[in-house]
N, C-alpha and C positions, 0 to 999 in steps of 0.2 A: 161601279158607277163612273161616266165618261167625267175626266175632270175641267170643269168650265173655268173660263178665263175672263179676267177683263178687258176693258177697251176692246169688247168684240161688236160691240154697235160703232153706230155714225158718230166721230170723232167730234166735231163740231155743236150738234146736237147734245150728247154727251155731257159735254163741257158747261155747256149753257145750264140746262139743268142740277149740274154739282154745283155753279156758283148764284142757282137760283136768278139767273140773268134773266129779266123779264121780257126778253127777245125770244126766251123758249117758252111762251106762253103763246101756244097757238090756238088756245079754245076762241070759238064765236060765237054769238048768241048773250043769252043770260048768263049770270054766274052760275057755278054748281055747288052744293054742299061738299067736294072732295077737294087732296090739295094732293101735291106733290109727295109732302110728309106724311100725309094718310095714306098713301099708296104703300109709301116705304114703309112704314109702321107696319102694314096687314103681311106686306111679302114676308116681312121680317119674323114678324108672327106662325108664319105656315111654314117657313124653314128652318124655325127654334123647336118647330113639334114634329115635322112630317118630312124636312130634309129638302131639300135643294131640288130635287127633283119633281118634289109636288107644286112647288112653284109654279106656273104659268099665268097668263094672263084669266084665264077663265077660273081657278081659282081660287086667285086673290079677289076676280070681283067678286066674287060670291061669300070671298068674305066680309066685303065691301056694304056687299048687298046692292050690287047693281049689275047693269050687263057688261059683256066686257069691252065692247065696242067704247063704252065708258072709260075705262083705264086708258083706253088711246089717245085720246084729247090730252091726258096728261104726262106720260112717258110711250115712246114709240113702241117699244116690247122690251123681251124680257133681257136681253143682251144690254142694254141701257139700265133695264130697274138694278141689274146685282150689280154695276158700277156705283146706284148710289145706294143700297142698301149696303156696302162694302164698306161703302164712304162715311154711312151713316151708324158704323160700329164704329168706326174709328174716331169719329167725333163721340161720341159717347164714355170711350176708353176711362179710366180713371187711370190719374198721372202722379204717381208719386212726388214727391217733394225730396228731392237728394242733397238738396246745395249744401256740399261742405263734407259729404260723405266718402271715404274713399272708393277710387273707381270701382272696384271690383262689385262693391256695393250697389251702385250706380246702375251699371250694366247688368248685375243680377236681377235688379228691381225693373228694368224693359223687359229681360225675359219673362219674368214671372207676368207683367200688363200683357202679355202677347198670350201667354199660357191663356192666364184668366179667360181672352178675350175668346180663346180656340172652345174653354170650357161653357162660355156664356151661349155661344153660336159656333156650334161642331161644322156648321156645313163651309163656315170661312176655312177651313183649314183643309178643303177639297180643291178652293180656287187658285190657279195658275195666277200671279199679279206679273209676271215677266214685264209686264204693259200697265204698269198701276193706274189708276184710276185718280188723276190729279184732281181734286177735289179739296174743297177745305179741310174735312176730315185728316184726309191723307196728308198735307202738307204738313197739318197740327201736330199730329205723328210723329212724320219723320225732322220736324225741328225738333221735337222734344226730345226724340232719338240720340239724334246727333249729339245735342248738348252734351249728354253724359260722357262722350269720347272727345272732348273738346278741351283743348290748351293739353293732351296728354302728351306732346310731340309726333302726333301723326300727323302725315298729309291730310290734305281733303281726301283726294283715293282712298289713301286707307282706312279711313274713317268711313267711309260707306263702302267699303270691301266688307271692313269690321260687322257694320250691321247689318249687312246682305248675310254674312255667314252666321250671326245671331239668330237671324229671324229666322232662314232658312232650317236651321237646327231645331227653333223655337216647332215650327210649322210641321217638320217631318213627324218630332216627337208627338204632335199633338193627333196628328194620322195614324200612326201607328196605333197609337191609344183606342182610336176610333175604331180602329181596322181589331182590336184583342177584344173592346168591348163587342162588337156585332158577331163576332166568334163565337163569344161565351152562349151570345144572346141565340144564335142561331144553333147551338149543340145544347142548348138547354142546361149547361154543366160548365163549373169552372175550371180553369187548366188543371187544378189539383184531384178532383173528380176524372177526366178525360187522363189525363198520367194511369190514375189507379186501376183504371177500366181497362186501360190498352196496357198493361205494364208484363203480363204472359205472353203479349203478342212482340212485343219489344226487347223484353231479355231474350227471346230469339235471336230474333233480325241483329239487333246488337253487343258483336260476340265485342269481349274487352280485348281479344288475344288480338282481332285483325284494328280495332280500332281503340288502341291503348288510351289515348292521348283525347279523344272526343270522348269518350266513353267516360272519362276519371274527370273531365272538366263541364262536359256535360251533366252529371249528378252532383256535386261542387254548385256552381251554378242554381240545379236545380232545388239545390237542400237551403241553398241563401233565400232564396227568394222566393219559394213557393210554388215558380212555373219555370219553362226554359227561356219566358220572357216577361220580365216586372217593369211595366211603362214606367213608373214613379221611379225609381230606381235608374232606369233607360237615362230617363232626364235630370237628374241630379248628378248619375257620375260624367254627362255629355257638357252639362253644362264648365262643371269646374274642369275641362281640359279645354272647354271653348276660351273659357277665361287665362287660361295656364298658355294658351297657345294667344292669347293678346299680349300677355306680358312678357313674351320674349317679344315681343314686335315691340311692344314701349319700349323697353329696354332700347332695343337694338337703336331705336329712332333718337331716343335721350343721349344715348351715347355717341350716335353719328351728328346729333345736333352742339356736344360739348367739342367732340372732335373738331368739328368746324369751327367753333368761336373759339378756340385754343390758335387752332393756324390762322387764324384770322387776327387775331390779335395783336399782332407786332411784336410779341416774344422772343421772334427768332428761330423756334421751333420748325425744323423742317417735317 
């Protein structure tokens, strides 16, 4: 499946519509029984059951139950609705309560809202945001984001370097996931079934003499976890080295930050 992006409509238009600006309200005539939110809601609906790609204007009216000439009056097409149906997970998100937690905590509990959110709506975790989708949702987000990495002695950079590489982590894991389940789903059989079926055809192909070292860490591996790859697993030992590789960066910043207010100090210290 081609992977869709945000911010791939009219940028202007777009905008209006996330902040519900009533300048993007170009209906004429009488009122209609649809809104903005009813649109979002049915898109949302058709790509929690049937995937991103059933989406279209035609339909969502039909889920609507109207025509689709109708959906136009209220968002332009479909490059515009997944900015605000995108927009409109992220305000939905449920937000932990951290204050007072240590970080690590913190930061584990956004990855886990972002898991959640991959698990609520699979097909978000296909879209490209390179060009996020500035909306209130989105804003809400990424302040609640930030907070968690906040007074840690990071820059601002760092601080959204930190959660570009969280999410991004969060995102890949939650694909892959998607990409073992459609696997399973499409061989009719789980990795431990497909191993046991192909496994005559395998101790062939893989002699231990020419491939000592795959062959011994490949069944190791294989005998941990059930298959040559356990999503769940994937993401718990990725997250705590995500974590492990923050905390030398606090460190190093705490300790560049003490450096400084030492020489700074009138100590004398060169």
């Amino acid at each position: 499946m081609a992977t869709e992006r945000t911010s791939a409509g009219d940028p202007a238009r777009t905008l209006h519509l996330l902040w519900r600006d009533p300048a993007a309200d170009r209906r004429r005539g009488p009122r209609r029984g649809l809104s903005v939110d009813a649109v979002v809601e049915a898109a949302t609906a058709v790509a929690d059951t049937e995937g991103l790609d059933a989406v279209t204007m035609r339909r969502v009216a039909q889920e609507l139950g109207v025509v689709p000439m109708t959906l136009y009056t209220y968002v332009p097409g479909k490059a515009e609705l997944l900015d605000l149906m995108l927009d409109a997970a992220y305000a939905r998100m449920p937000r932990a309560e951290t204050t007072g937690q240590p970080w690590r905590q913190r930061v584990a509990a956004v990855a886990e809202e972002n898991k959640s959110l991959f698990e609520r709506h699979p097909w978000a975790a296909s879209i490209s945001t390179a060009r996020p989708p500035l909306g209130p949702g989105q804003m809400a987000k990424y302040e609640h984001e930030l907070s968690v990495l906040d007074d840690l002695g990071l820059s601002d950079v760092e601080m959204d370097d930190c959660l570009s590489h969280l999410l991004t982590f969060v995102q890949a894991c939650a694909r892959a996931k998607a990409d073992a389940r459609a696997t399973q789903h499409d061989s009719a059989m789980n990795d431990e079934q497909w191993w046991e079926l192909n496994a005559p055809l395998l101790t062939r192909v893989l002699d231990p003499e020419v491939y000592p070292t795959a062959v011994r860490v490949g069944a190791a591996a294989g005998a941990a976890h059930g298959s040559a790859y356990h999503p769940d697993h994937a993401y718990e030992f990725g997250l705590h080295r995500v974590l492990d590789a923050f905390a030398a960066l606090i460190d190093r910043s705490r300790n560049a930050g003490a450096s400084t207010s030492t020489h700074g100090s009138g100590s004398g210290v060169d």
